[in-house]
N, C-alpha and C positions, 0 to 999 in steps of 0.2 A: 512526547511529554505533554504536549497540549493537550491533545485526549485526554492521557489521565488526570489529568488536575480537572477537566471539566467532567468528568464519568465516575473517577475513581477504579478503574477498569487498566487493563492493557488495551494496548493495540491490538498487535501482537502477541498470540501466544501459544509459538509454535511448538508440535509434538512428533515424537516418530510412531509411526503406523506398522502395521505386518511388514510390507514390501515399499516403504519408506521411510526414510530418518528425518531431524527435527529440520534440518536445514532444506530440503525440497519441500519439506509443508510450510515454510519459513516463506519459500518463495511463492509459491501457491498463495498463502495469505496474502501478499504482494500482488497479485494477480489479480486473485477478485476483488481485492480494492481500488484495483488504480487500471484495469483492464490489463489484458496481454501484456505483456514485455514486448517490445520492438526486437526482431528477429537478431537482428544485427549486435544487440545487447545480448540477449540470451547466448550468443554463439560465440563471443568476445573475450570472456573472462579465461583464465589458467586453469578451472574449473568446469567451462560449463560443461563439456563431455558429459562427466557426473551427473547431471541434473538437468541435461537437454539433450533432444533427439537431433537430428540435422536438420528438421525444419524450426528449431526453435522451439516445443513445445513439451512440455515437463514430460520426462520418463516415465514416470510410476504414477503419479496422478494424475487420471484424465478429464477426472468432471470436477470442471472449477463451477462453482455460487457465486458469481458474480453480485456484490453487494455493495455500490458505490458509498461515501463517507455519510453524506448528507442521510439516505437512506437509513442507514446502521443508526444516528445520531436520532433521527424520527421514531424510526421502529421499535427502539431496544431500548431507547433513554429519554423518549418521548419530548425532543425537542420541537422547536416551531417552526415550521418550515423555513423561516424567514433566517433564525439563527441557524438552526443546519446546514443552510445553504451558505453564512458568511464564515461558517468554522471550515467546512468543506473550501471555499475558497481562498482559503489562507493557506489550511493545513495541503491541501490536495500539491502546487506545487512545489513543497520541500518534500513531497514523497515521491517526485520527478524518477524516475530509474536512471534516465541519463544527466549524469554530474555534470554536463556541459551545459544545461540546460535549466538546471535545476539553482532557485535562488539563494545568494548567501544570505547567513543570518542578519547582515546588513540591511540588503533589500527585505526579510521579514519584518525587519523592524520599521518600516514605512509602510506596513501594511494599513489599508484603511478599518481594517478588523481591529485592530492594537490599537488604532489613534481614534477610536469614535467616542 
């Protein structure tokens, strides 16, 4: 949601292709934004079969564009390095893959992004 209120854009916004559906391009977008999934996540879910091989790496798409937040924020919506960099670090840990890890909206809200 932070995105779009500052873009007007999605994140996100995944599609199915020839030889894949909207949910492996779903996680692919996940991918080259936030880098690889950790094996151990990919291969953990009731699903991942679906959408992962044994070593962890998507079935049917193989060439991920890796395009970190900051980057996308510069390039596409002409931000200032300075501000890309503090939305990237705001936004970047609530898009953690693992929920153990990843902070609640609690701790967003002490962000020093929020409170400047």
């Amino acid at each position: 949601m932070t995105f779009e209120l500052l873009t007007g854009d999605l994140l996100f916004d995944p599609r199915a292709g020839e030889d894949y559906d909207r949910d492996e391009d779903h996680l692919s977008m996940f991918q080259e934004l936030l880098g690889k999934m950790p094996k151990r996540l990919a291969l953990d879910g009731r699903y991942s079969s679906n959408f992962f091989d044994k070593r962890g790496n998507l079935k049917h798409i193989k060439q991920l564009k890796f395009w970190p937040i900051q980057d996308v924020l510069m390039e596409k919506y002409s931000f200032r390095k300075v501000d890309a960099q503090a939305v990237a670090d705001f936004m970047t840990p609530l898009l953690d893959f693992d929920p153990k890890t990843r902070p609640t909206a609690l701790d967003a809200l002490s962000s020093d992004w929020l409170n400047d």
